[in-house]
C-alpha positions as CSV (number, residue, x, y, z in Angstrom):
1,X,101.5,-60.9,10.6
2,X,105.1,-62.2,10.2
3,X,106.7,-62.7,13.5
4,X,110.5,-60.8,13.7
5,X,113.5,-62.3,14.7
6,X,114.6,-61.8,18.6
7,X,117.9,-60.0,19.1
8,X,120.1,-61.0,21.4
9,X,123.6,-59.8,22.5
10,X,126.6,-61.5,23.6
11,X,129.7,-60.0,25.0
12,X,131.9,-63.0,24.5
13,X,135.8,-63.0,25.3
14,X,137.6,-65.7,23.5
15,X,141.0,-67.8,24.8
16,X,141.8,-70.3,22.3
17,X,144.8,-72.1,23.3
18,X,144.7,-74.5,20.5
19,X,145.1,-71.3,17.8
20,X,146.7,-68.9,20.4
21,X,143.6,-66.2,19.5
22,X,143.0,-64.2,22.7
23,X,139.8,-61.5,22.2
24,X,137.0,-60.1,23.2
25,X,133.7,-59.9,20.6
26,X,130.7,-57.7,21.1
27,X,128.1,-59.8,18.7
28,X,124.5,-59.4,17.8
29,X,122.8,-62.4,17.4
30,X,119.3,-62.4,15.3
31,X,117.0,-65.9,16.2
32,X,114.7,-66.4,13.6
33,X,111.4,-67.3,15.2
34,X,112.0,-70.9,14.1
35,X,115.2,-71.0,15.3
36,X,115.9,-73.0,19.1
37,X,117.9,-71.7,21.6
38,X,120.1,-74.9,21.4
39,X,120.7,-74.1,17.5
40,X,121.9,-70.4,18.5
41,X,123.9,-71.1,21.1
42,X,125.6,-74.0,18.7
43,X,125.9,-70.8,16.2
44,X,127.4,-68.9,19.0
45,X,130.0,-72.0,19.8
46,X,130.9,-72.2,15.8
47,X,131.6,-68.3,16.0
48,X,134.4,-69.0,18.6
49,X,135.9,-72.4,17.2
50,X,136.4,-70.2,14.0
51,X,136.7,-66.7,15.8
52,X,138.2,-64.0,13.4
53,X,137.9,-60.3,12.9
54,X,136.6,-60.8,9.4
55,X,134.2,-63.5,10.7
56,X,130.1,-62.8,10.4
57,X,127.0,-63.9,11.0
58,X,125.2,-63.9,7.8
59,X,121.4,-64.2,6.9
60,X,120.9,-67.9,7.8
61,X,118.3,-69.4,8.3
62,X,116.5,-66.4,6.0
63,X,118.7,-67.0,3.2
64,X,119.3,-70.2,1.5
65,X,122.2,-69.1,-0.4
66,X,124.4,-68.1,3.1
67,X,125.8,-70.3,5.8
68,X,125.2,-69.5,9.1
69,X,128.5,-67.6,9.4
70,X,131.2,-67.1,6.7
71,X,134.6,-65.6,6.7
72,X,135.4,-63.6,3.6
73,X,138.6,-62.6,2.3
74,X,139.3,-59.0,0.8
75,X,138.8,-60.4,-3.1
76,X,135.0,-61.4,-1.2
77,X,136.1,-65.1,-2.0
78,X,134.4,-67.0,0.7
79,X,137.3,-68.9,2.7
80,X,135.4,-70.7,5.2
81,X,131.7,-71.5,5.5
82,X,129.7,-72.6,8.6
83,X,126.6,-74.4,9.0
84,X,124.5,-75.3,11.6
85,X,122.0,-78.3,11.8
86,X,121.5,-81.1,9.4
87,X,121.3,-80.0,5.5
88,X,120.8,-82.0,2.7
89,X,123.8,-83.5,0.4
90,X,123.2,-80.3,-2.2
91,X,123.2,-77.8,-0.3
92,X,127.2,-79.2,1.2
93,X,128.0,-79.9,-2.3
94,X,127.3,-76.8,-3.1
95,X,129.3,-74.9,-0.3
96,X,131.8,-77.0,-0.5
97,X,132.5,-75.6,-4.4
98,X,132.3,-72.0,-3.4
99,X,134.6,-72.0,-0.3
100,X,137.9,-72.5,0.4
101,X,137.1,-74.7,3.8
102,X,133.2,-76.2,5.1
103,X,132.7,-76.8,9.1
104,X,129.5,-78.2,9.5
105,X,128.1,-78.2,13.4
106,X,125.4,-81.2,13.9
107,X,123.8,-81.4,16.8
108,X,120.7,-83.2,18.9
109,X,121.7,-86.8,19.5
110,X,119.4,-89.3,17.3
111,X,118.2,-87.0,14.7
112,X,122.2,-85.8,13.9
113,X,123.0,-89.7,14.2
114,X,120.4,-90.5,11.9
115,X,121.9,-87.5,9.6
116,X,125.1,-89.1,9.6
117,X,124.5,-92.6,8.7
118,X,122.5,-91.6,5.9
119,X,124.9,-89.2,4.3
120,X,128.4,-90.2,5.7
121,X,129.3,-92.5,2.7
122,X,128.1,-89.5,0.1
123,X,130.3,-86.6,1.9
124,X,133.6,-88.6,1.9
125,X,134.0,-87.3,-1.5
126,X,134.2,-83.6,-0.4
127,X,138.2,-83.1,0.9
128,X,137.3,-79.4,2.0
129,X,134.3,-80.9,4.6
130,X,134.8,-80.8,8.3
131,X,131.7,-82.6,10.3
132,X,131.9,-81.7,13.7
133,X,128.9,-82.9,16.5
134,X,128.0,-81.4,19.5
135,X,127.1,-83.7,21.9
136,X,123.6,-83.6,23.3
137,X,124.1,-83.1,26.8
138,X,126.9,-79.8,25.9
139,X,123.6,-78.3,24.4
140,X,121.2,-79.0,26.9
141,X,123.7,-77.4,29.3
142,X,124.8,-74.0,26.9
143,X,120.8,-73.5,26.8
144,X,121.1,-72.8,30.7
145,X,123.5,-69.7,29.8
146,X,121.3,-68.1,27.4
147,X,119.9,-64.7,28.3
148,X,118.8,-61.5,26.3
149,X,122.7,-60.1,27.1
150,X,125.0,-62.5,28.1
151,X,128.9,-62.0,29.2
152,X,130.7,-65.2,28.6
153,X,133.7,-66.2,28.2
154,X,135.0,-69.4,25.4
155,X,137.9,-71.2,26.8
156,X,139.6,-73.8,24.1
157,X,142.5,-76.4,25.0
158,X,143.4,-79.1,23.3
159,X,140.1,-79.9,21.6
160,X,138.0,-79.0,25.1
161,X,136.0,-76.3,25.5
162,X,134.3,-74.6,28.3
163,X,131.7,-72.0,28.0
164,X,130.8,-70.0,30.9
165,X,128.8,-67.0,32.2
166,X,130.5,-66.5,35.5
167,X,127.9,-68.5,37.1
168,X,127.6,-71.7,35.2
169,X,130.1,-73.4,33.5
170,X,129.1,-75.9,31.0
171,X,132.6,-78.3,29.4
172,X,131.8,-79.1,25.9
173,X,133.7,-82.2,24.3
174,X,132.9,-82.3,20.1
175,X,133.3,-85.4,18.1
176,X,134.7,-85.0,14.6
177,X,132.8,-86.8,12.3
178,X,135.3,-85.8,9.6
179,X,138.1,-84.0,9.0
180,X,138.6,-82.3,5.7
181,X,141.8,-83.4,4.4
């Protein structure tokens, strides 16, 4: 018997200095049954870096041929694309060809630095590539806010983030890798 995905709700209110977006989401978040809590709550952080109306969740991890979240324009071109995690070379050449912009989200310390040295000098060539990583310890800590239906709130400030559930507070610092050009 295949095991479902766990659903999980997030009332999550959004102040992004850096991009002056001020809103409040109301998101369902499906985790595969393979899927950590540190790589949803890393989805969860992409979703408010990139907040939109327009912006969704896709598939993921079920689908090979979706990003983790993708923002669509009204033609249904894909305009930005999101991953999540370490993927291989063909799968970022590949999104990089079908959408306007790529933010890829790496994450857990030796394994993402690993990632990186292998395939830094390959994914220069890619202008519409952003590699962002979120620092070990920033995950650790988001894990502590996770619940079945949380209420947080994303504050974003010159590059900083803090994530909070009224109770905890967790400061998140990313490291750009690269920066599309």
């Amino acid at each position: 018997m295949a095991l479902s995905a766990t659903i999980f709700k997030a009332n999550l209110q959004i102040s992004d200095m850096d991009r002056n977006y001020y809103a409040e989401h109301l998101l369902t978040l499906a985790r595969h049954p393979s899927e950590t809590d540190e790589r949803m709550m890393v989805r969860l952080l992409a979703y408010a870096l990139h907040a939109d109306e327009y912006l969704c969740f896709t598939k993921g991890l079920c689908a090979d041929e979706e990003p983790d979240l993708w923002l669509k324009n009204l033609t249904d071109e894909i305009e930005l694309w999101v991953d999540v995690g370490l993927p291989d070379e063909r799968r970022l050449r590949k999104a990089c060809s079908r959408s306007a912009q790529v933010n890829l989200y790496i994450y857990g310390r030796r394994g993402a630095d690993l990632w990186w040295q292998k395939n830094a000098e390959k994914l220069q060539r890619f202008s519409n590539l952003t590699v962002i990583e979120i620092p070990d310890a920033a995950c650790k800590e988001m894990t502590r806010l996770v619940q079945r239906n949380m209420q947080l709130q994303c504050t974003i400030q010159d590059g900083e983030i803090w994530l909070s559930d009224g109770g905890e507070t967790c400061s998140i610092s990313p490291l750009v890798r690269m920066a599309a050009e």
